[in-house]
N, C-alpha and C positions, 0 to 999 in steps of 0.2 A: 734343732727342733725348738718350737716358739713356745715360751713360758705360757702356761694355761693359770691365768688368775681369776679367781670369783670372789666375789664380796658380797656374803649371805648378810642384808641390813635390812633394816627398817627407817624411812626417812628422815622421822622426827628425834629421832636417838641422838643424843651430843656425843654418846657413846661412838657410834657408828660414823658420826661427821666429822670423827678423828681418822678412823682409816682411809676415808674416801678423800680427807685433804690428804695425806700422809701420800697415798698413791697417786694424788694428783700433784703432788711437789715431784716427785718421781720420774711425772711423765709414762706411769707405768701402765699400760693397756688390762683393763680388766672390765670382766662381766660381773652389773651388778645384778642379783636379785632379790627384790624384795620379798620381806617375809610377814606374812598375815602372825603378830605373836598370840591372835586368838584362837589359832589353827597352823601351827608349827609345822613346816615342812617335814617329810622324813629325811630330807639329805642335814636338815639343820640338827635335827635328834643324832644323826649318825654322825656329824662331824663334831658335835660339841655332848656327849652324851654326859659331862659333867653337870654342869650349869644349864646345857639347854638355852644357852643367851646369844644372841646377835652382840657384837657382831664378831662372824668369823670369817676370815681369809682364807680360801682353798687354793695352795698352790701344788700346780702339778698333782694335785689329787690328795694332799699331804693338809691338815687343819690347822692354821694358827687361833688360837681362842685369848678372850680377855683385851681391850680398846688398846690401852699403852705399851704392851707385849705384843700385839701386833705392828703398830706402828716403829716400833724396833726391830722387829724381826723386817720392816720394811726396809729400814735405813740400813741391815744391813745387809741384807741380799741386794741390794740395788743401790748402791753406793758411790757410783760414779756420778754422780747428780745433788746437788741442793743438800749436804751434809743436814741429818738432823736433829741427830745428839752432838755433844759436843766432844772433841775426839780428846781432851784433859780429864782424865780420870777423874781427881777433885771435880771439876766442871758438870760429870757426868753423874756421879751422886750426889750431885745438890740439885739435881734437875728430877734426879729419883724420886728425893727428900720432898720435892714442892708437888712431884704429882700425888706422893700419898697425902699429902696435904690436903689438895685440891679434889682426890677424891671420898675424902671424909668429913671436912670440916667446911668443904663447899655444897657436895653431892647431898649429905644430909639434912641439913638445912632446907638447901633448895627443892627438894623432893617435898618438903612440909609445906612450902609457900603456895605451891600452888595445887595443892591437893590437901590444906586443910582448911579451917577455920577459927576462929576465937583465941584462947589463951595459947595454944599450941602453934598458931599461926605465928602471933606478934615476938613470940621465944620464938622461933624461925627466922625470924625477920632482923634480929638482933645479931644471932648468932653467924646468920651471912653477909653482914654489914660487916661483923668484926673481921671475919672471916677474909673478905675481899680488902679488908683496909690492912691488913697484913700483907697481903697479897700485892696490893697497889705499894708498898713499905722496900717491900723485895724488888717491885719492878724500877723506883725512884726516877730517874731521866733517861733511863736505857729505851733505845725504841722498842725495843720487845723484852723481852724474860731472859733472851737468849742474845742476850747485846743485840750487837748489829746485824743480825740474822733471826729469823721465824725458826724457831725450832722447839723441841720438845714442849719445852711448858706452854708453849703459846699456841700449838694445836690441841692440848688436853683442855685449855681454857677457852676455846674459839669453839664446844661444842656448848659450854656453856651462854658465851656471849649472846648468843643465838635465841635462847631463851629468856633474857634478863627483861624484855618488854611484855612476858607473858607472867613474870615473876610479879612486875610493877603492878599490871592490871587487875591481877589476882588476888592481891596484898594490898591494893592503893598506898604504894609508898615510891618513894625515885630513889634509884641507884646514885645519879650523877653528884648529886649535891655530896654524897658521904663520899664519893670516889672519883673526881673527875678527871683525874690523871689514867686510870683504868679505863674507864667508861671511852676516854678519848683514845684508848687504845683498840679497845673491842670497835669500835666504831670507822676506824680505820680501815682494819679488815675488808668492811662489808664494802667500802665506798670506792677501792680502788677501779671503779666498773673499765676504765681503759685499758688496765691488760686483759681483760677479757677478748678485743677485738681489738686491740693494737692503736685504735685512735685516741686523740686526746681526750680527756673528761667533757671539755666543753662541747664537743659535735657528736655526740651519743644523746640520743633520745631514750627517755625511760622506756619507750616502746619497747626496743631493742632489747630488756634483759624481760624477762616473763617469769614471772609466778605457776609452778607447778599449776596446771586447770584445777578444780573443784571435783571434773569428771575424775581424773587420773586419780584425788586422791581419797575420792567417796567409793573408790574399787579396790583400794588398797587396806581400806578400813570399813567391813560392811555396816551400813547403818551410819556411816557418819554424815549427819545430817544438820542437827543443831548448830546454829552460832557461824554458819558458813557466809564468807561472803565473797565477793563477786572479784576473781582474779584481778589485782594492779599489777604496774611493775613493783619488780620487788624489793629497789632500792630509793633512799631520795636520793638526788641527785645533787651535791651542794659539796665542797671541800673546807675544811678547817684549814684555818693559819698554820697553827702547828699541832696538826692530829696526835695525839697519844698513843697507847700501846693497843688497844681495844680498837678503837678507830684504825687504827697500822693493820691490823690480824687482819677486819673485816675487809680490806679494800685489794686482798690478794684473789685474782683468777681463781686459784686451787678453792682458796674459801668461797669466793659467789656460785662457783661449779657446783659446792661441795653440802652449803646450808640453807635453807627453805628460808623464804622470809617470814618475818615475826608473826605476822597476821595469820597464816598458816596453825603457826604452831600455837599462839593462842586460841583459836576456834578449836581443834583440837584439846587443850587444854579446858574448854569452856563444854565442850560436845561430854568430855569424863566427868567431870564436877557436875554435871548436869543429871548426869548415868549413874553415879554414884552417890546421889544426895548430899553434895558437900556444900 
């Protein structure tokens, strides 16, 4: 009998663009469904009746809850594929150690940049500066977090990635200059557009990858109206000499599969601050 997988998410979650790469390094067949979090489904009340959060993983009927307990609980039910903690004990609590890192001293911060303003902003802004330069400290020359392989810290950090040009615009400040060995790795990620369709970088037209519609995602958030604009493709299309670890994450299949483009998620970002007086 064939594994029955669901992944109750919501798009714009970094949260959430942890499991959908995690199962997309897997190869792992699942149904996604999105969740309105202004109107909570009951199967999402009934499988996470703690927290009540996206994202969670229904296998075989059974709930995984919590982004980086899911994506373990991936690596190790499905294990014959794309290792993605690392199988050294030491290796695997310092990979623990950087997520609680990455979701305190990153998560908090970032949550202020672009949902506040004024004194409380530019303390935001400081403290995710530090934050990633510690960050970029630990990654040094390694292609990813995870040496020569994408794994654990570099998918808890590629839901961030994602967001870091809704951060900029929000805050008018740049990442790159304080981080660019980071930045070059998040950027990586997004740009690998050739394993997406198996051709080289150079004979791929931006046509070819598409931006979530405007329709698909004004029905997935009622009322999201403001600040929308008119679907591009969702990547540029151009390679670095020697991309970085940011740059590296973004340019994998699983990641272009897995995260909205920036534009997206700033409108969004700009549709709340607009709802909420900020």
């Amino acid at each position: 009998m064939a594994d029955e997988v669901v992944l109750l998410d919501y798009w714009a979650s970094p949260f959430g663009m942890r499991a959908r790469i995690a199962l997309r390094e897997k190869g792992v067949k699942f149904e996604y469904r999105e969740e309105n979090l202004r109107d909570k489904s009951p199967l999402l009340l009934q499988m996470n009746p703690v927290h009540k959060k996206i994202p969670v993983l229904i296998h075989n009927g059974k709930p995984v809850c919590e982004s980086m307990n899911v994506v373990q609980y991936i690596d190790e039910v499905w294990s014959n594929k794309n290792t993605i903690l690392p199988s050294d004990p030491y290796q695997r609590a310092q990979a623990r150690f950087w997520i609680d890192f990455i979701d305190t001293k990153v998560y908090e911060p970032a949550d202020k940049i672009w949902f506040t303003t004024g004194e409380v902003q530019e303390t935001a802004k400081k403290d995710f500066i530090e934050a990633l330069k510690i960050l970029e400290a630990e990654l040094g020359d390694k292609p990813y977090f995870g040496g020569d392989n994408f794994g654990f810290v570099d998918i808890a950090m590629t839901g961030y990635y994602s967001w870091f040009q809704t951060f900029e615009k929000c805050a008018n400040f740049s990442i790159e200059p304080e981080c660019p060995t980071l930045m070059a790795s998040a950027k990586r990620c997004f740009f690998l557009i050739s394993l997406v369709s198996g051709q080289p970088l150079s004979q791929i037209s931006p046509e070819e990858v598409q931006r979530p519609s405007s329709k698909d995602v004004k029905s997935l958030w009622p009322g999201f109206e403001a600040g929308w604009r008119t679907p591009q493709p969702r990547f540029h299309y151009h390679q670095a000499t020697k991309p970085g670890s940011a740059k590296r994450c973004l340019q994998r299949k699983t990641v272009v599969d897995s995260v909205p483009g920036p534009d997206e998620l700033f409108a969004l970002a700009f549709k709340l601050r607009k709802e909420y007086g900020v």
